[in-house]
C-alpha positions in Angstrom: 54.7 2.5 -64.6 50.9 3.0 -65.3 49.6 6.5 -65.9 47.0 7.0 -63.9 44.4 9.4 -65.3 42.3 12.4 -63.6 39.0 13.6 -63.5 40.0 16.5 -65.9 41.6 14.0 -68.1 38.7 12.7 -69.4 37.1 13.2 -72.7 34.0 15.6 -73.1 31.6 13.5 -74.4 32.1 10.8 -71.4 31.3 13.7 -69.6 28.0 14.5 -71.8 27.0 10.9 -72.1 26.8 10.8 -68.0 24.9 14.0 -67.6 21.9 12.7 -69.7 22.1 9.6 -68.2 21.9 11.4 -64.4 19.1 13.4 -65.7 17.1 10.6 -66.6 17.4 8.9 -63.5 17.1 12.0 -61.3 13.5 11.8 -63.8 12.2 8.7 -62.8 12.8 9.0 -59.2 10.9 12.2 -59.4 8.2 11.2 -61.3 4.5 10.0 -59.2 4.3 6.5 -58.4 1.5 4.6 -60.3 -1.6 3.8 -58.2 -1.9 -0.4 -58.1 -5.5 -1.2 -58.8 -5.6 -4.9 -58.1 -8.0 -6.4 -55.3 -5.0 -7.6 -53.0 -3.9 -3.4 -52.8 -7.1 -2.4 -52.3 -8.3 -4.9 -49.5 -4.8 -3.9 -47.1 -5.7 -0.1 -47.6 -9.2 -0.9 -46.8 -8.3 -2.9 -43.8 -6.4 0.6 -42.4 -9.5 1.7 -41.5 -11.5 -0.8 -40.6 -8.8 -1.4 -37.6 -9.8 2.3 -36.5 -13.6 1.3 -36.5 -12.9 -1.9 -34.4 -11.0 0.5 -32.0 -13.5 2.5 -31.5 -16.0 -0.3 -30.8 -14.0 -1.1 -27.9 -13.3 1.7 -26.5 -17.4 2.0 -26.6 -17.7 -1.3 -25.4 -15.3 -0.9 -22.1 -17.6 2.2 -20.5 -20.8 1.3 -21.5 -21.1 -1.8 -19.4 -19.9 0.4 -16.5 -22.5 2.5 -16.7 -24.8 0.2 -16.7 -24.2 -1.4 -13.4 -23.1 -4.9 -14.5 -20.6 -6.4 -12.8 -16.7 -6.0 -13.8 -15.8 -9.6 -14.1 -18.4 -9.8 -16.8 -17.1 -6.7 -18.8 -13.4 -8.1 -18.5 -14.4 -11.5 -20.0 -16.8 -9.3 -22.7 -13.6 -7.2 -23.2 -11.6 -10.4 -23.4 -13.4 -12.7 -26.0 -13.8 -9.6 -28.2 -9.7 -9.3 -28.3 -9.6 -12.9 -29.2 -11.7 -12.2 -32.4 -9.4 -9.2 -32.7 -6.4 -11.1 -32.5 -7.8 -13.1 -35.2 -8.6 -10.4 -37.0 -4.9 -9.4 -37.2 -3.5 -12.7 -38.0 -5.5 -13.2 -40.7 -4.5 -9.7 -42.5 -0.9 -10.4 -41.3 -1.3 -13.8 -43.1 -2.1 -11.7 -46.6 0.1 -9.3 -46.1 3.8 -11.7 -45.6 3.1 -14.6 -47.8 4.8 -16.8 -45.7 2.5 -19.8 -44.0 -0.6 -18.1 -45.0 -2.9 -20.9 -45.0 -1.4 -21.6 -41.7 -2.2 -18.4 -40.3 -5.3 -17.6 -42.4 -6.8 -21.1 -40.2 -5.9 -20.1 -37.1 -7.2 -16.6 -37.6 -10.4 -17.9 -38.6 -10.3 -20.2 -35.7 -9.8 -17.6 -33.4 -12.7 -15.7 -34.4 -15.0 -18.6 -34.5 -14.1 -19.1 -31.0 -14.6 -15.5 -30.0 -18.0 -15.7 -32.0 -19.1 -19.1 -29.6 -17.9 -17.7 -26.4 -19.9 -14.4 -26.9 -23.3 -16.6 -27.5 -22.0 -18.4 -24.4 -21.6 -15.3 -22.3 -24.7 -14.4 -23.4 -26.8 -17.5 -22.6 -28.2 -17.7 -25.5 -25.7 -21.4 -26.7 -25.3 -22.3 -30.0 -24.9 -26.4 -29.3 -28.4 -26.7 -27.2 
């Protein structure tokens, strides 16, 4: 028959050996995580607020048409075009950020936004292929 042992069983310095090794972990988790300082960190945390200032633009952009006097069906196309360069906006962060088919997205991000840049000069008859 096997003998099975209990906690009280054990030898001190199993006991001591544990304890130091508990308080070194309980250490590291404690301790301040380092701040990265490589270009890739610090163009996703400056990209947090650049979202904010693009919000804001649209926000702007939705009432002062209205007060204006132009007509809706031009401030929902305005509104429309400028969420397309948006949209690219976003895939092209999203692109950086996951690593996975990043050229891929990166293109069509780009794409977007070069569409949204044409159909603004378009809305604004002022055409860019005359």
């Amino acid at each position: 028959m096997a003998k099975h042992r209990r906690w009280s069983d054990k030898p001190k310095s199993d006991s001591n050996k544990k304890n130091i090794e508990n308080e070194l972990e309980s250490e590291e988790i404690l301790s301040p995580p380092s701040v990265p300082t490589n270009i890739k960190s610090i163009i996703l945390s400056g990209t947090k607020y650049a979202y904010i200032v693009i919000a804001v633009a649209l926000f702007s952009g939705i009432f002062t048409p209205l007060t204006l006097g132009v007509e809706t069906d031009e401030v929902i196309s305005g509104m429309l075009v400028i969420l397309l360069g948006l949209g690219g906006g976003i895939m092209i962060f999203l692109a950086i950020k996951n690593q996975t088919y990043t050229t891929i997205m990166i293109c069509s991000g780009l794409a977007m936004m070069i569409a949204s840049l044409i159909l603004i000069y378009e809305i604004a008859d002022r055409s860019l292929f005359v």
